[in-house]
C-alpha positions in Angstrom: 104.8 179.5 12.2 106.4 182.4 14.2 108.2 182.0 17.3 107.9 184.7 19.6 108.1 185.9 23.2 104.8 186.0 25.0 102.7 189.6 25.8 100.3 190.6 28.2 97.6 190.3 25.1 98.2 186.9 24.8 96.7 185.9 28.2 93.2 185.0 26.8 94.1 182.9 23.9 96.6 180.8 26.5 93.6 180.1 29.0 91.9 178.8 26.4 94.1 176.7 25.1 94.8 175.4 29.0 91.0 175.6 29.6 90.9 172.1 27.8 94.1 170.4 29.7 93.5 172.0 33.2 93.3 168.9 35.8 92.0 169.3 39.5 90.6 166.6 41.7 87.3 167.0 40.8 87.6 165.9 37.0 89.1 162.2 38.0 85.5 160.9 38.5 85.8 158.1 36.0 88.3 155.8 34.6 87.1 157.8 31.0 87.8 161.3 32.4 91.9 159.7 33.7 92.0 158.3 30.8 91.4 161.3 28.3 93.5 163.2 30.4 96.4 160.8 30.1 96.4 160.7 26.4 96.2 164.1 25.5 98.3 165.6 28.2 97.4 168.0 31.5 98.3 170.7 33.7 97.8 171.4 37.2 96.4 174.3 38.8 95.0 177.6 37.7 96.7 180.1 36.2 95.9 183.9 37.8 96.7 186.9 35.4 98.9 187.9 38.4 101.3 185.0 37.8 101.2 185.3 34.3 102.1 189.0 34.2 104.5 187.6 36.9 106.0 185.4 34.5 106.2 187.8 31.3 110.0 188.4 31.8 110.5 185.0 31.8 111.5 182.8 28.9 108.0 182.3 27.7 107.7 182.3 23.8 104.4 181.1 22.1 104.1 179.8 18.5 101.9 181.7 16.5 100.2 181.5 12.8 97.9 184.3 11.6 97.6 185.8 14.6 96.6 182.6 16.3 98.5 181.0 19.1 99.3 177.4 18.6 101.2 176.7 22.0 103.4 177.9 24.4 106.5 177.2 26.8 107.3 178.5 30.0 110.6 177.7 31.5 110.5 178.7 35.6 113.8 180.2 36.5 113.5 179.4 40.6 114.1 176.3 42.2 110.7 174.7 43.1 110.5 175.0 47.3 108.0 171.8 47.3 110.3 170.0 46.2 113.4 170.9 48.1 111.2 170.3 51.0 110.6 166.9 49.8 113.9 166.0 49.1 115.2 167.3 52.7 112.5 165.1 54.5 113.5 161.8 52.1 110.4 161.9 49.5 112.8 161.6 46.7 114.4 159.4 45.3 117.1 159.8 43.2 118.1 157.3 40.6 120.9 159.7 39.1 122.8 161.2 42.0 125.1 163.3 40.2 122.0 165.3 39.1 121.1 166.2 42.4 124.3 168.5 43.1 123.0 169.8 40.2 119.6 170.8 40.3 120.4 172.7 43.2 122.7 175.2 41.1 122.0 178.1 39.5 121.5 179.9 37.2 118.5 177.1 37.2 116.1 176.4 34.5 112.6 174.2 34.8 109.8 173.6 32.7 107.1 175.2 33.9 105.0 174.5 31.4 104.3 173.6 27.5 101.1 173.0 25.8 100.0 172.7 21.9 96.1 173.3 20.8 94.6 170.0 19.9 94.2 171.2 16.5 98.2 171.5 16.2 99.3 168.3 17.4 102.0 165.9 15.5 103.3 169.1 14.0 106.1 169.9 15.8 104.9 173.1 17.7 106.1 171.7 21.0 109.3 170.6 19.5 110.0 173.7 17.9 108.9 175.5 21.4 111.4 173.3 22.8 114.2 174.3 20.8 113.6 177.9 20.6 113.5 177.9 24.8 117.1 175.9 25.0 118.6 178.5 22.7 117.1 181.1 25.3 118.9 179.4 28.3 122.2 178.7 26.6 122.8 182.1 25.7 122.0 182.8 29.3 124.6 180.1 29.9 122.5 177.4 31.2 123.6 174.0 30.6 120.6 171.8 32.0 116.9 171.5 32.0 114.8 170.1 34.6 111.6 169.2 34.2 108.6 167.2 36.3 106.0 165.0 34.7 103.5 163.6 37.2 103.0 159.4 37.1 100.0 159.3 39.7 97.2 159.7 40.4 97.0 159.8 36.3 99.9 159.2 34.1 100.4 162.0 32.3 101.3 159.6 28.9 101.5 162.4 26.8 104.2 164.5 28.3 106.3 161.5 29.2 106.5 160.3 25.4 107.4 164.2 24.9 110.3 163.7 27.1 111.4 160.6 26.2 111.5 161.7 22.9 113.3 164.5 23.2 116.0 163.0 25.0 115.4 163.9 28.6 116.6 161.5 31.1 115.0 160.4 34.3 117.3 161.7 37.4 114.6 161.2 40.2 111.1 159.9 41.5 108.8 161.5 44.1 107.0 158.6 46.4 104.0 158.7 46.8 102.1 161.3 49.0 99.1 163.3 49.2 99.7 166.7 47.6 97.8 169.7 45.5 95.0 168.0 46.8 95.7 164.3 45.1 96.0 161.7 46.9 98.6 159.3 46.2 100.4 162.0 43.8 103.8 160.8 42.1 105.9 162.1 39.8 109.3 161.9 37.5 111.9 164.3 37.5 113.8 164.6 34.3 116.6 167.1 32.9 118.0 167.3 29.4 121.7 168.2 29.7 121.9 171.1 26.5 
């Protein structure tokens, strides 16, 4: 497996790997279609080519084996404006306060995103992914990485073993509120000090 930073040619084997993991409103029908999304992990929103050639200069490094992409991280270097606006009008609650003072300095490093192909899970691709992207952010002298896993309206079960697995601690919960077009939409914020 090759570790490797991600290319504008890539953009096409990543959709379809997120084609398969992509939640909106519309899919959470049944108790089945929560349910399968729970288990084997989601994502929300699209994805426009314009943000991803946006996000090219980030850290963004896929694994890859004969040419084949097996997953990808993207670690967001901004601080996320929905959320500051939430934690200003009291929609957060934070169960580590020291963390706070931090997730408002920079430099500042979130995880936008990571995602394995189904046919490459329980072989460490996300792991490695992982590791890889805090090497990145240490030598750009980060020392922490935040990263939001959404509870409600499905538990994303999935990414929360993920996290809990690798170490990352929960700083802070969002209440419940109606947002990206979920109603009653929750979620944990967690950071990994590196």
């Amino acid at each position: 497996m090759n570790l490797r930073q991600v290319k504008l040619e890539d953009f096409a084997q990543i959709e379809k790997i997120r084609s398969k993991h992509k939640l909106n409103p519309s899919l959470l029908k049944t108790k089945e279609d929560a349910q399968h999304f729970s288990k084997s992990g989601f994502l929300l929103g699209e994805y426009p080519i314009t943000d991803f050639i946006n996000d090219l200069n980030k850290i963004f490094i896929v694994a890859e084996e004969d040419s084949k992409i097996l997953g990808y991280i993207r670690i967001d270097d901004f601080l996320d404006k929905d959320f500051i606006e939430l934690d200003i009008g009291n929609k957060i609650i934070w169960k580590e306060v020291k963390y706070k003072k931090h997730y408002y300095i920079e430099p500042h490093y979130e995880l936008g995103a990571i995602l394995v192909d189904e046919s490459c899970r329980g072989k460490n691709v996300g792991g490695s992914l992982l590791e890889d992207a805090i090497k990145r952010i240490q030598e750009k002298k980060g020392n922490m990485l935040f990263s939001f896993v959404v509870t409600s309206p499905v538990e994303n079960t999935a990414s929360l073993q993920f996290h809990k697995g690798k170490d990352f601690v929960e700083v802070a919960n969002l209440t419940s509120i109606d947002l990206f077009g979920y109603n009653n939409y929750s979620c944990i914020l967690f950071v990994k000090e590196l």
